[in-house]
N, C-alpha and C positions, 0 to 999 in steps of 0.2 A: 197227800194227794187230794186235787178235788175230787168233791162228789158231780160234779157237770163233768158229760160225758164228752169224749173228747172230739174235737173236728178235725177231717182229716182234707188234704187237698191236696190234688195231683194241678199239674199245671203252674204252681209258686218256683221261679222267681216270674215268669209269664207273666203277659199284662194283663189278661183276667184274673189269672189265679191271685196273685197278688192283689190287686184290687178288692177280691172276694172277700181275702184272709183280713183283708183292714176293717171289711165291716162287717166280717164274725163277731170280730172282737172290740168296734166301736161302734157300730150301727149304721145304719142309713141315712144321711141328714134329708133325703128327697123322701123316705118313706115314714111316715110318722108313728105308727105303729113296729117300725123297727130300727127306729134310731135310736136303742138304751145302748150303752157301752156294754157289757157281756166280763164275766172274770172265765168266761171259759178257755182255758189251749186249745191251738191248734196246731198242728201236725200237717209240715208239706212234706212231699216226697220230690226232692231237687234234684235236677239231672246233674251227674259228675260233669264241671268243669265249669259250670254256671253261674255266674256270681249272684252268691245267698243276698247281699248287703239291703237290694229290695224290700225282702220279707225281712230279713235280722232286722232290719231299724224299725219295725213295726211294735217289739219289745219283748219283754220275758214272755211273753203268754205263748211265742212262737216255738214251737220245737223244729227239728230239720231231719231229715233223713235221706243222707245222701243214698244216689239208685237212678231204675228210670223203669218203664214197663216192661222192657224186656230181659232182667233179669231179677227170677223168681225171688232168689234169696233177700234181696233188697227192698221189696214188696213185701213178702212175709215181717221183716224189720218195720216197716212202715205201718203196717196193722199189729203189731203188738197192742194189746192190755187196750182192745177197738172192739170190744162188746156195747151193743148199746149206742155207737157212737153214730153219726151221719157223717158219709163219704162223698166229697165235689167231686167228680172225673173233672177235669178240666183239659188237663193235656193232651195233646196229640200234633201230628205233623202236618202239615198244612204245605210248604211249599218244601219237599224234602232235597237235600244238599247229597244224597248216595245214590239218587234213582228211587223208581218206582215203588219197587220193593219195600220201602221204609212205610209207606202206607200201611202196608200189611203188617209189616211187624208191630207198629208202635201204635196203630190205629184198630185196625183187627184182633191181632192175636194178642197183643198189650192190653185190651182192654176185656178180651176175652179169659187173660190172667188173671187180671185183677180181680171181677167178678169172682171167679172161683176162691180166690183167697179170700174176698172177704165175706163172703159165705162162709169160710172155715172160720174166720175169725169172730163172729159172728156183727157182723155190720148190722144195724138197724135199717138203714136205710141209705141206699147208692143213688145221688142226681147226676144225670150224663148228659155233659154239654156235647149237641151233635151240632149238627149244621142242615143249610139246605139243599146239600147238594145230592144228600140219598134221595132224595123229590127230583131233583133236577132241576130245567129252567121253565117256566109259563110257556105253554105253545102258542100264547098271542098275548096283548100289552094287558087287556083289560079282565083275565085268568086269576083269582086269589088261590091260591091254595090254604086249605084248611088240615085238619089230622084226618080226615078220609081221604086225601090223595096216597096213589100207588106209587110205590120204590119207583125212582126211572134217575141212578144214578149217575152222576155227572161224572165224567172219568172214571181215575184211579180211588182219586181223594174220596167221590162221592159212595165208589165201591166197598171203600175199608169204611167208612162213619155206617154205610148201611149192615156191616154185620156187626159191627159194637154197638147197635141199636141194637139189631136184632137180640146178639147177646145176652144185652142189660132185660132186657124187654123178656127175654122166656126165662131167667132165674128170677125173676117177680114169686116169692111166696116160697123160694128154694132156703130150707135153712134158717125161718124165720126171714131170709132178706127181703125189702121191699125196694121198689124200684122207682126209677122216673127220668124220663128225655125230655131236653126241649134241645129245641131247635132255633136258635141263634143265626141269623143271617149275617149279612157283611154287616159288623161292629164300631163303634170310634169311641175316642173319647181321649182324656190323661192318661198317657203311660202309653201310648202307642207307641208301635215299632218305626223302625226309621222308614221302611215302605210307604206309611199314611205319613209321615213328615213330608218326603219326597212329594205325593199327593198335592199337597200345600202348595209346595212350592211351583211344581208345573201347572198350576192356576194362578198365582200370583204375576206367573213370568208368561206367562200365555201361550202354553206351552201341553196343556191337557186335549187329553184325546178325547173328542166327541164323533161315537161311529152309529152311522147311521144320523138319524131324525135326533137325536137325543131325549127323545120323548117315551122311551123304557123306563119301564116302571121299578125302584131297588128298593126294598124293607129294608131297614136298617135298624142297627139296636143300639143305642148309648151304653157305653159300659155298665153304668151304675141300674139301670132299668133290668138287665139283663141279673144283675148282681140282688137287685129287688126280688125278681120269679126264683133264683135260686133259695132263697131263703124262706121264698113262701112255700116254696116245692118241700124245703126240712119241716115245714109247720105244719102243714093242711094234709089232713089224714088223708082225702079224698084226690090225693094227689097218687097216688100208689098206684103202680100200674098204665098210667097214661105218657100219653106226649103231647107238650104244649108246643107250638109256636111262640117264641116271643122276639117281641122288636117293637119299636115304635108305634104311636096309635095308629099313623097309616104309612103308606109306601110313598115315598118321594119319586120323580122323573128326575133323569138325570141331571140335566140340563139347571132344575132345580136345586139339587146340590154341590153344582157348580155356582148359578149363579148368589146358594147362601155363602158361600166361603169366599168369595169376593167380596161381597156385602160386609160380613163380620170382617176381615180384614183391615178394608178400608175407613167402616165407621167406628167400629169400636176399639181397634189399636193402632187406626193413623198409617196402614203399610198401605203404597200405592200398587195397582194393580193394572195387567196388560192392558184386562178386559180384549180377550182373544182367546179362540178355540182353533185346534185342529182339528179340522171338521174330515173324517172319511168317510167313505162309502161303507154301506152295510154290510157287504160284503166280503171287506175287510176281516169282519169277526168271523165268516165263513170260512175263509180261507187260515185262518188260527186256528179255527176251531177242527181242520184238517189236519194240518200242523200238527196240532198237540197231538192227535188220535195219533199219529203215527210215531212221534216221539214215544211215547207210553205202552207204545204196542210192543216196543223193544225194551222199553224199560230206563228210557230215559225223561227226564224231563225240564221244560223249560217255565220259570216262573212269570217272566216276562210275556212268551206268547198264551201260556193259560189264561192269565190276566185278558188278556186283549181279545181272547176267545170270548167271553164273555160281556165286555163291554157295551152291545147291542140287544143284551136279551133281557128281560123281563125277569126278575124274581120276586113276585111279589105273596105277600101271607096276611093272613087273618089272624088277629089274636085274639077273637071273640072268647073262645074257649078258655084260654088264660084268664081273662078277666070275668067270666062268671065263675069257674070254677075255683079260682084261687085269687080270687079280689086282684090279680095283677092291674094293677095303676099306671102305667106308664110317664112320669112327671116331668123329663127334660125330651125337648123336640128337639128338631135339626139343626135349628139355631141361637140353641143355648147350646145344645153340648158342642155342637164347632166352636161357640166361643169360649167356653172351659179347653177344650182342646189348645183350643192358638195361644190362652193365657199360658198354661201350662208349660207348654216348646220357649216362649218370649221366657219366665219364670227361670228357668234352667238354662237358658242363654245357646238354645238351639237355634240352631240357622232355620227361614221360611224363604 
């Protein structure tokens, strides 16, 4: 057995998590102090019924532990012989398919599980991908948030990421464990779900919803940037204990990441585009954003009108902190990683 300690990640076959697992164990090519290839294992913890094929083609160095956060036993499996080791969170639910509920379980108490285990287990060190919606949205366009803004959780979603912060965040120093959040905004890149395909293509087809002015401001993260802060989160002592923001060097307006994904389309792989928007009123998102509260009040919910809840509002962040405190670099902007993105879908012979 090696003596390198082992990595562990929730979220594989997922398109971060897996992402993550490929440069554990080959490096960054965008980060230059962490592009060496690695002989270390890592260890994902896969959800039963999920196709492994993902992570397995990655190579020997991957182990699998079929499970998922809500049952204990399967967790315990997953941190075996995990003294020493560094643990991704990656996982969680995001647009849930049983109702509201699944926040809770797999977002809150799932990550509140895990914690505890691997505190017994003894974990060196847990990084917990959150999001922004324990913050919630900018109360106006030109609002940054930084790591002193207050909880003001968006929905459900934003309710359960705010207590698996919370969580992660007070067993800091529990058991020998150390800790660390960042907070990842809306993401893109290779390996996206068919949702950000879809994306593509109602820009292509002239077909995407612009509500309001289009002049909202959105942080955004490139996978692999996002994949950079985790790794510097496992390296930099002084990372223990805090929560970074990270995402691109600055916040895009919408209207701007519509019109780079035309741009990249059309000049760099030749697909012709509407060049059209569906333009609504702003209060469009108001009226969603009623919608959803009362879906979720019952316990149901709709991904389609969350989505469209939000399309007029502002989420924008600072990574100041991130890049003095952990050298985070951010190397691919909006329109390199849309174009890695549209290679990738063409690559694989995905419809845009």
């Amino acid at each position: 057995m090696s003596d390198t300690p082992i990595g562990l990640v929730t979220g594989a076959p997922g398109w971060l998590g897996t992402r993550l697992v490929e440069t554990l164990l080959q490096g960054l090519p965008d980060g230059p102090t962490l592009a060496s290839r690695t002989d270390r294992r890592v260890r994902c913890l896969v959800l039963r019924g999920a196709d492994p094929a993902p992570v397995e083609k990655l190579g020997p160095g991957v182990e699998l532990t079929l499970g998922d956060l809500t049952d204990p036993p399967s967790i315990d499996a997953f941190l075996t012989e995990a003294r020493g080791a560094t643990l991704f969170h990656a996982a969680g639910i995001i647009h849930p398919t049983r109702g509201t509920r699944q926040f809770n379980e797999v977002n809150a108490q799932g990550t509140t599980r895990l914690v505890d285990a691997a505190k017994r287990a003894g974990v060196r060190r847990l990084i917990y991908v959150s999001s922004n919606s324990p913050i919630g949205t900018n109360s106006h366009r030109d609002e940054v948030f930084d790591e002193t803004a207050s909880y003001n959780p968006y929905m459900g979603y934003g309710r359960s990421k705010m207590i698996a912060e919370q969580a992660v965040l007070a067993a800091d120093g529990e058991g020998g464990l150390e800790t660390v959040v960042i907070r990842p905004p809306w993401f893109y890149g290779p390996g996206q779900p068919p949702r950000q395909g879809l994306f593509f293509t109602m820009i292509k087809e002239g077909r995407v919803p612009i509500v309001g002015s289009g002049d909202n401001r959105r942080s955004m993260a490139f996978i692999d940037n996002i994949c950079q802060a985790l790794l510097l989160c496992e390296r930099i002592p002084a990372a223990r204990g805090q929560v970074y923001w990270i995402a691109d060097r600055r916040p895009y307006a919408m209207l701007e990441v519509v019109d780079t994904i035309e741009r990249v389309l059309e000049r760099d792989f030749g697909i012709a585009v509407a060049h059209k928007r569906v333009r609504l009123p702003a209060f469009v998102s108001d009226v969603a954003w009623a919608a959803d509260k009362a879906l979720q009040s019952v316990g149901l919910y709709s991904p389609k009108v969350h989505v469209l809840s939000e399309m007029s509002r502002t989420i924008s962040c600072s990574i100041d902190k991130a890049q003095r405190e952990l050298g985070y670099d951010p190397k691919v902007d909006l329109e390199e990683g849309m174009r890695r993105s549209i290679r990738w879908m063409i690559e694989r012979g995905l419809a845009i």
